[in-house]
C-alpha positions in Angstrom: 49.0 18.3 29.6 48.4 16.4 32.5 45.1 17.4 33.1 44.2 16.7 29.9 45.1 13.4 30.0 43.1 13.0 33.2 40.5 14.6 31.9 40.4 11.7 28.9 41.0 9.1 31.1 38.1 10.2 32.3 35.7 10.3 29.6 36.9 6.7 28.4 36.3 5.6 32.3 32.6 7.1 32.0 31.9 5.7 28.6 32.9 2.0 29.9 31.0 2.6 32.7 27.9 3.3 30.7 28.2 0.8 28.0 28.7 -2.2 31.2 25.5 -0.9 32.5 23.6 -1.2 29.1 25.6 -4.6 29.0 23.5 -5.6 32.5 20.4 -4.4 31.6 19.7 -6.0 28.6 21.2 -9.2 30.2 18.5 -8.7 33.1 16.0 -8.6 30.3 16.9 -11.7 29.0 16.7 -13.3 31.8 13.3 -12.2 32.8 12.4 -12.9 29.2 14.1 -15.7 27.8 12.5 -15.5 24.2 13.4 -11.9 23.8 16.9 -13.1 22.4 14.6 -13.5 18.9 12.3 -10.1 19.5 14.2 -7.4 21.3 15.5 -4.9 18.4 17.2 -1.1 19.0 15.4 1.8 16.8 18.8 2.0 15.2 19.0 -1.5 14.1 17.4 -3.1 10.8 15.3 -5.1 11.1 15.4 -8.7 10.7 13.5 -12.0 11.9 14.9 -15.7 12.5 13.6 -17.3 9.6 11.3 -20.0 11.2 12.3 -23.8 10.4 10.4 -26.1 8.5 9.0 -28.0 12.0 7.5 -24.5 13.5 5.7 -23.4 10.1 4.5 -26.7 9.5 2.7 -26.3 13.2 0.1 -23.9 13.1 -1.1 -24.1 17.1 3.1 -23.6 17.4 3.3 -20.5 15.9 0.3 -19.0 17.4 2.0 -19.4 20.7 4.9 -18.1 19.2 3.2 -14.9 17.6 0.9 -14.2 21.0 4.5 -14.9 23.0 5.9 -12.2 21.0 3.2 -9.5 21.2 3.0 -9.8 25.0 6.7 -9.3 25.3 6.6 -6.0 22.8 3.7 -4.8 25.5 5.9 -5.6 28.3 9.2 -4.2 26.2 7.6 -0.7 25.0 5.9 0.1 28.1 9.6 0.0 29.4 10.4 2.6 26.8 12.4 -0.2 24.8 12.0 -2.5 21.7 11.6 -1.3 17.7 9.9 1.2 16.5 7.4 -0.4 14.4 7.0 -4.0 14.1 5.1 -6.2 11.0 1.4 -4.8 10.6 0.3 -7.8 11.9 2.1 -7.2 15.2 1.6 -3.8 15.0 -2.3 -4.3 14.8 -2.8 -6.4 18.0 -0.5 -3.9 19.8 -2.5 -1.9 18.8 -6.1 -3.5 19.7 -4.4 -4.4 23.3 -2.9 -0.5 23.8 -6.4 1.0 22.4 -8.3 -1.5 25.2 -6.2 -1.2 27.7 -5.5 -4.5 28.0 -1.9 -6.5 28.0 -3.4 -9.9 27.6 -3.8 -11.3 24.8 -7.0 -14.0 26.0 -9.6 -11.0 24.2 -7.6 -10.5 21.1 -9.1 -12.0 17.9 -6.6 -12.0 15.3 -8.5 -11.0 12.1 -5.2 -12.1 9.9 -5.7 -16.2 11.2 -6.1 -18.2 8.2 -4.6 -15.2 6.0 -1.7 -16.6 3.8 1.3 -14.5 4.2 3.6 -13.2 1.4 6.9 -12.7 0.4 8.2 -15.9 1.5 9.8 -17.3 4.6 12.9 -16.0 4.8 12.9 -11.9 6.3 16.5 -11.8 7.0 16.6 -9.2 4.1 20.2 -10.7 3.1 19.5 -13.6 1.3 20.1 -13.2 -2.5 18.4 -15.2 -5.4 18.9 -15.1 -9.5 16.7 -12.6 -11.3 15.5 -12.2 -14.6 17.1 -10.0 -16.3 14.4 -7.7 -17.7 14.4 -4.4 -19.4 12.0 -2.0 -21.2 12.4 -4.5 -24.4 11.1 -7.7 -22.6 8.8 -6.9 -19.9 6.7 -8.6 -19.2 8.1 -12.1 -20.7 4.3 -12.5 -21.7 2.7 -9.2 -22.5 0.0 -8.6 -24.6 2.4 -7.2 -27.6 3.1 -10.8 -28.0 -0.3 -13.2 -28.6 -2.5 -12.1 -25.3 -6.0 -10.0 -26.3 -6.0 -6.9 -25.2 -10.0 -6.3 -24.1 -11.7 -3.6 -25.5 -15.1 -2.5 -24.5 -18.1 -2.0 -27.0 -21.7 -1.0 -27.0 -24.7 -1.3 -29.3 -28.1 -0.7 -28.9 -29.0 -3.8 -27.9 -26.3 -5.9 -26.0 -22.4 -4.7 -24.6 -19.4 -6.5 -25.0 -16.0 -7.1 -24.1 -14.0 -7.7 -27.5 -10.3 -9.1 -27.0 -7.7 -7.7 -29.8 -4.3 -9.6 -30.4 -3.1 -6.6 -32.7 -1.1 -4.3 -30.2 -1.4 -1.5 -33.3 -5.0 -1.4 -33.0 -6.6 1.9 -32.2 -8.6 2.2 -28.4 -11.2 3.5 -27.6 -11.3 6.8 -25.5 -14.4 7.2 -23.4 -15.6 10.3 -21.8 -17.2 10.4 -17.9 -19.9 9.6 -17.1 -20.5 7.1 -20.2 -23.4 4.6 -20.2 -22.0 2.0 -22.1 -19.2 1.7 -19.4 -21.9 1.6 -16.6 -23.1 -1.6 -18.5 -20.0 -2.8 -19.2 -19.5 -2.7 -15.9 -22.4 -4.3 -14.2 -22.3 -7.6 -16.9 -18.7 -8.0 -16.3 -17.1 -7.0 -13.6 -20.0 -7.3 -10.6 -20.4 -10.6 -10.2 -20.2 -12.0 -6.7 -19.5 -8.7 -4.1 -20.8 -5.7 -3.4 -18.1 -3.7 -5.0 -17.2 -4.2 -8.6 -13.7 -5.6 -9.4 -12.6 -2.3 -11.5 -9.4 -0.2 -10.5 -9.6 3.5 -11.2 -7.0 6.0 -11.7 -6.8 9.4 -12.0 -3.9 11.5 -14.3 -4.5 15.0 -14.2 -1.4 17.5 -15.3 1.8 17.0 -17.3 4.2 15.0 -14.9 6.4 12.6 -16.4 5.2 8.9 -15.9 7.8 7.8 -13.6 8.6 3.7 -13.3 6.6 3.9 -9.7 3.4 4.8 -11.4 4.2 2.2 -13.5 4.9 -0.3 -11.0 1.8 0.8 -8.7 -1.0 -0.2 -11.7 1.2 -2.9 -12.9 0.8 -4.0 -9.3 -2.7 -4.1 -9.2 -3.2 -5.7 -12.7 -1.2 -8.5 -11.0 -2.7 -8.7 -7.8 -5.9 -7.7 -7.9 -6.8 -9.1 -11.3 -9.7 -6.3 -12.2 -11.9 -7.0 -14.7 -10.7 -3.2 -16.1 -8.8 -0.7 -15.3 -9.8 2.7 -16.1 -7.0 5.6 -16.3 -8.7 8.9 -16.3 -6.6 12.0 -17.4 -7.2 15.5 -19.1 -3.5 15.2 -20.8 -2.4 11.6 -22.1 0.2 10.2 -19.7 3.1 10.1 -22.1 6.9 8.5 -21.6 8.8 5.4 -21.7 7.0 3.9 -18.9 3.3 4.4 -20.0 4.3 2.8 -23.6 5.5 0.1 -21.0 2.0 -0.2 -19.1 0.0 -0.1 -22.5 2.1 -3.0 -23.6 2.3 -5.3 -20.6 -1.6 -4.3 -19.0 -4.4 -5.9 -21.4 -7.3 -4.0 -19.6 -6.6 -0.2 -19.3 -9.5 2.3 -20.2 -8.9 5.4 -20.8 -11.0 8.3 -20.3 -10.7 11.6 -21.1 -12.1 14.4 -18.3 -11.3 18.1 -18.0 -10.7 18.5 -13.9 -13.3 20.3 -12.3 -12.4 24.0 -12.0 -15.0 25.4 -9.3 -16.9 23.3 -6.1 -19.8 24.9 -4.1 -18.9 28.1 -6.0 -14.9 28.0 -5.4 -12.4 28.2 -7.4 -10.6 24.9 -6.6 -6.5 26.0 -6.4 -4.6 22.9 -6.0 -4.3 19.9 -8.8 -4.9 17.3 -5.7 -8.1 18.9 -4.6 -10.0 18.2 -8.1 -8.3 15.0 -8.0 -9.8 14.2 -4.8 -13.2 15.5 -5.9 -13.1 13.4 -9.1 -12.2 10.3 -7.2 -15.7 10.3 -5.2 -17.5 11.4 -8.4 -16.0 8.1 -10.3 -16.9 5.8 -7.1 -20.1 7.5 -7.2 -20.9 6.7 -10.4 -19.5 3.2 -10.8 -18.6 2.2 -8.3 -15.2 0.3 -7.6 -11.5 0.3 -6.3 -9.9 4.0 -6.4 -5.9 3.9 -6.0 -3.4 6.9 -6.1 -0.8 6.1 -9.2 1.6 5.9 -6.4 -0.3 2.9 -4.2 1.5 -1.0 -4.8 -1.1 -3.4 -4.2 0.6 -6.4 -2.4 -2.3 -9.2 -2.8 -5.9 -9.7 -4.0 -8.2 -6.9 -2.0 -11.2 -9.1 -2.3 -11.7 -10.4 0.8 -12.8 -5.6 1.4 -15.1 -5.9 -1.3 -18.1 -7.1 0.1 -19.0 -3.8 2.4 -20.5 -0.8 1.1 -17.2 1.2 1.6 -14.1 0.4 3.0 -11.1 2.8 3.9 -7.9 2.6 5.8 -6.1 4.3 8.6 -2.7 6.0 7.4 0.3 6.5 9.4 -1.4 10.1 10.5 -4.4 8.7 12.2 -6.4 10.5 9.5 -8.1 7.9 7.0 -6.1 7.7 3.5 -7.7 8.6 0.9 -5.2 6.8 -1.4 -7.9 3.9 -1.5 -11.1 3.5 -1.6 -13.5 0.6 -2.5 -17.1 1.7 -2.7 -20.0 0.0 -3.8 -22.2 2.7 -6.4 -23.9 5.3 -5.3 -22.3 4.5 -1.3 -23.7 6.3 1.4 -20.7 7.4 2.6 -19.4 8.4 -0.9 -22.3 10.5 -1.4 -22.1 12.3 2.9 -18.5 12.8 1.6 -19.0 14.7 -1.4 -22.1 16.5 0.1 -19.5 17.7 2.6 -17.8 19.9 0.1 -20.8 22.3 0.4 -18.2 23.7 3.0 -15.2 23.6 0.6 -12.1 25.6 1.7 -9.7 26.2 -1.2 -7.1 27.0 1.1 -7.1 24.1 3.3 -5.3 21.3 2.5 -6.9 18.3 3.9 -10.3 19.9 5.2 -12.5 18.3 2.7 -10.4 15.0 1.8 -9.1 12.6 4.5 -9.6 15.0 7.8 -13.2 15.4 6.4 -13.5 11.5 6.3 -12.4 10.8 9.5 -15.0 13.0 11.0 -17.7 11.1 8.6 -16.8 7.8 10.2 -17.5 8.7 14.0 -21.0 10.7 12.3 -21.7 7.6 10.4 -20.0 4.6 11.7 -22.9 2.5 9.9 -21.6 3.4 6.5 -18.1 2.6 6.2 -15.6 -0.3 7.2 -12.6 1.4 8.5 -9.6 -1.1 9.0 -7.6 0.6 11.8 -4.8 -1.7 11.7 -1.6 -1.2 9.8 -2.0 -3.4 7.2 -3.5 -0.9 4.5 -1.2 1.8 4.3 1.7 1.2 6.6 4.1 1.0 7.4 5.5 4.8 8.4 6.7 6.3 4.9 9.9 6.9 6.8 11.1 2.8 5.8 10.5 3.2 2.1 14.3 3.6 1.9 15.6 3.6 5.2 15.7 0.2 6.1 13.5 -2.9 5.7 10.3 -3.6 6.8 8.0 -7.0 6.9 5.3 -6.6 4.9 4.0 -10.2 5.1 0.5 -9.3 5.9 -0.1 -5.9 4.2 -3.0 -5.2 1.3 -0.6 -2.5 0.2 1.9 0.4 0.4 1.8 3.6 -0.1 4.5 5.2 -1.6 5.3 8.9 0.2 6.9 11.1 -2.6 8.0 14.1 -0.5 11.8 14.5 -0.4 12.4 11.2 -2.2 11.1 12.1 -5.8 15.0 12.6 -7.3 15.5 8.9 -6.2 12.2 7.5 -7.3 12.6 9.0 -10.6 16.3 7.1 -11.2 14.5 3.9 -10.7 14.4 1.4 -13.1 14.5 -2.6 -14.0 18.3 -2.6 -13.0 18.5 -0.1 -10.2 16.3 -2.3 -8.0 17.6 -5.2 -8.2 20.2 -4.5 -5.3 18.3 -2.0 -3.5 18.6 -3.3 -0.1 15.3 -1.5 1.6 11.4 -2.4 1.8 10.7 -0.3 -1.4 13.4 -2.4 -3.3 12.2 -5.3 -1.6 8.3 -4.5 -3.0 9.6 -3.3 -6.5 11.5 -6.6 -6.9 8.5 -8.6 -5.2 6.2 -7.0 -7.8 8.4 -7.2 -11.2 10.6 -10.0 -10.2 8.2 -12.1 -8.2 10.8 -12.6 -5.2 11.4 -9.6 -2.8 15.3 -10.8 -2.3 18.3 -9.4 -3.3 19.4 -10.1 -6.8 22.6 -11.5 -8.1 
């Protein structure tokens, strides 16, 4: 009995010991580095920021001291094995820039977000609370197109196309087949006008999955946001559910197409669902042109500051581009290079041809595509969805990783996210309840 007590005694000495040594380091730390009271976060911890006061955001040339104080003490911090995990995207870009050049100073690094209005607000301390609408299947949006706005409806004669709005939400659409001239013209009358790349969202629906409220959420997001001139939904089954009855009501622009999937490439039988998806999605760029999404991609803000390059992709949390957006002019060069590549199609690999064969296009032709390496496209990691909070200030959008998680996305709703207390909350509240705080 003794000796067990000895040998707790013991223990509890060692773990003091430890814990006092922690203690001193950290208080080294912030000694050395004074400001790293504000920064310095453990991978266990959520994450949360000081929200700045009123005197520092009114001070621009402030806060860039601020920003370039913190990214040289998250070099300093991580190459000391210490610090978070993942940072903003805008941190996480210039760490990245400064790792990539082997470079801790910040004196070369040109910050491509200066001048870039942030979102969500001031306050990141992801506790603050605010009163929400109370919305529901029955009265979203407050002004939808069921009640008084024209829903826009595209038409074609021999001589002239048009863009005719209908107030009746009973009125019968249209449903165009691909490729269809009279959308090409719609197209280049309406929706070209000032970039290279048209301001037209595509979507593809192939199969019979339940709409779930996140594919509703992701095109609602980009009706919002982007504001496209149209947004075309292409499917070989009609998306049916609550949730699509939802989208037709609230969204005034959809078009919808019907397409069988493509069945063989090169010869091949194509196996998986995603494949023909990913082959259809360069067709449709291809032929008009435009902004591609995957129904599970929120759009955060306007994407019209990429449109004026002849194709623009992201790098995902893999290091592979993601192929969950793409804005293309018509008829890209890189569009077309990527679908020539499927010459070589492998029915049995899963990414060959899609995002791995991308990235190996962009070092072959670097000319024809504007890759954004930063974070700001498709990060953060998938892995804070639902794990904890993330600042998403800066970001163009979010993809939404369904692996694992699909029981939970598919009990989401109006109410559920209202107290969901975790970046996809956070983005689902931003987008429907145009706050991303907690609601009371």
């Amino acid at each position: 009995m003794t000796g067990r007590i000895l040998e707790i005694r013991f223990c509890f000495l060692l773990g003091f010991i430890f814990a006092l040594m922690i203690i001193l380091k950290m208080e080294l730390l912030v000694n050395i580095y004074p400001s790293i009271r504000h920064v310095i976060l453990l991978p266990s911890q959520t994450y949360k920021e000081q929200s700045p006061s009123p005197t520092l955001e009114s001070n621009d040339h402030v806060n860039k001291l601020l920003r370039k104080e913190k990214i040289e003490l998250l070099m300093k911090l991580r190459a000391r094995g210490m610090g978070h995990a993942e940072e903003s995207c805008d941190i996480e870009t210039a760490l990245l820039f400064l790792k990539s050049n082997n470079d801790t100073s910040m004196e070369t690094y040109v910050d491509p977000f200066e001048g870039m209005l942030p979102i969500g607000g001031k306050d990141w301390s992801f506790n603050s609370t605010v009163s929400c609408l109370h919305i529901n299947s029955t009265n979203f949006p407050l002004h939808s197109a069921g009640k008084g706005r024209p829903y826009l409806i595209p038409r074609c004669s021999k001589d002239d196309v048009s863009l005719i709005k209908v107030t009746n939400s009973n009125t019968s659409f249209p449903v165009f087949e691909f490729p269809d001239k009279c959308l090409k013209k719609i197209i280049d009358k309406f929706c070209s006008k000032g970039f290279v790349v048209p301001n037209i969202l595509h979507y593809i629906w192939f199969g019979q999955q339940d709409f779930e409220f996140m594919y509703f959420v992701a095109i609602y997001s980009a009706y919002k946001n982007q504001k496209p001139c149209l947004i075309f939904v292409y499917y070989d089954n009609v998306p049916k559910g609550v949730w699509w009855d939802i989208l037709l009501f609230s969204v005034t622009n959809i078009v919808q197409v019907k397409m069988d999937p493509p069945s063989e490439i090169s010869g091949k039988k194509i196996i998986y669902v995603q494949h023909k998806a990913d082959i259809v999605r360069l067709q449709i760029l291809k032929e008009y042109g435009g902004i591609y999404s995957d129904t599970d991609q929120i759009i955060l803000r306007s994407l019209d500051s990429l449109r004026n390059n002849a194709c623009t992709m992201g790098m995902a949390a893999d290091a592979f581009l993601g192929s969950a957006l793409i804005l293309a002019r018509r008829n890209a060069t890189f569009i077309n290079k990527w679908i020539t590549s499927y010459s070589s199609y492998n029915p049995n690999d899963w990414g060959g041809n899609s995002v791995i064969m991308a990235t190996k296009l962009t070092k072959q032709h670097p000319d024809s595509i504007h890759v954004y390496r930063h974070y700001c496209v498709f990060y953060p990691h998938y892995s804070v969805l639902f794990d904890r909070n993330y600042k998403w200030s800066y970001s163009y959008a979010f993809h939404i990783y369904k692996p694992g998680r699909m029981k939970q996305l598919k009990n989401m709703n109006f109410s559920s996210i209202r107290t969901l207390n975790a970046t996809g909350g956070a983005i689902f509240r931003f987008i429907l309840f145009d706050n991303k705080e907690l609601c009371i």
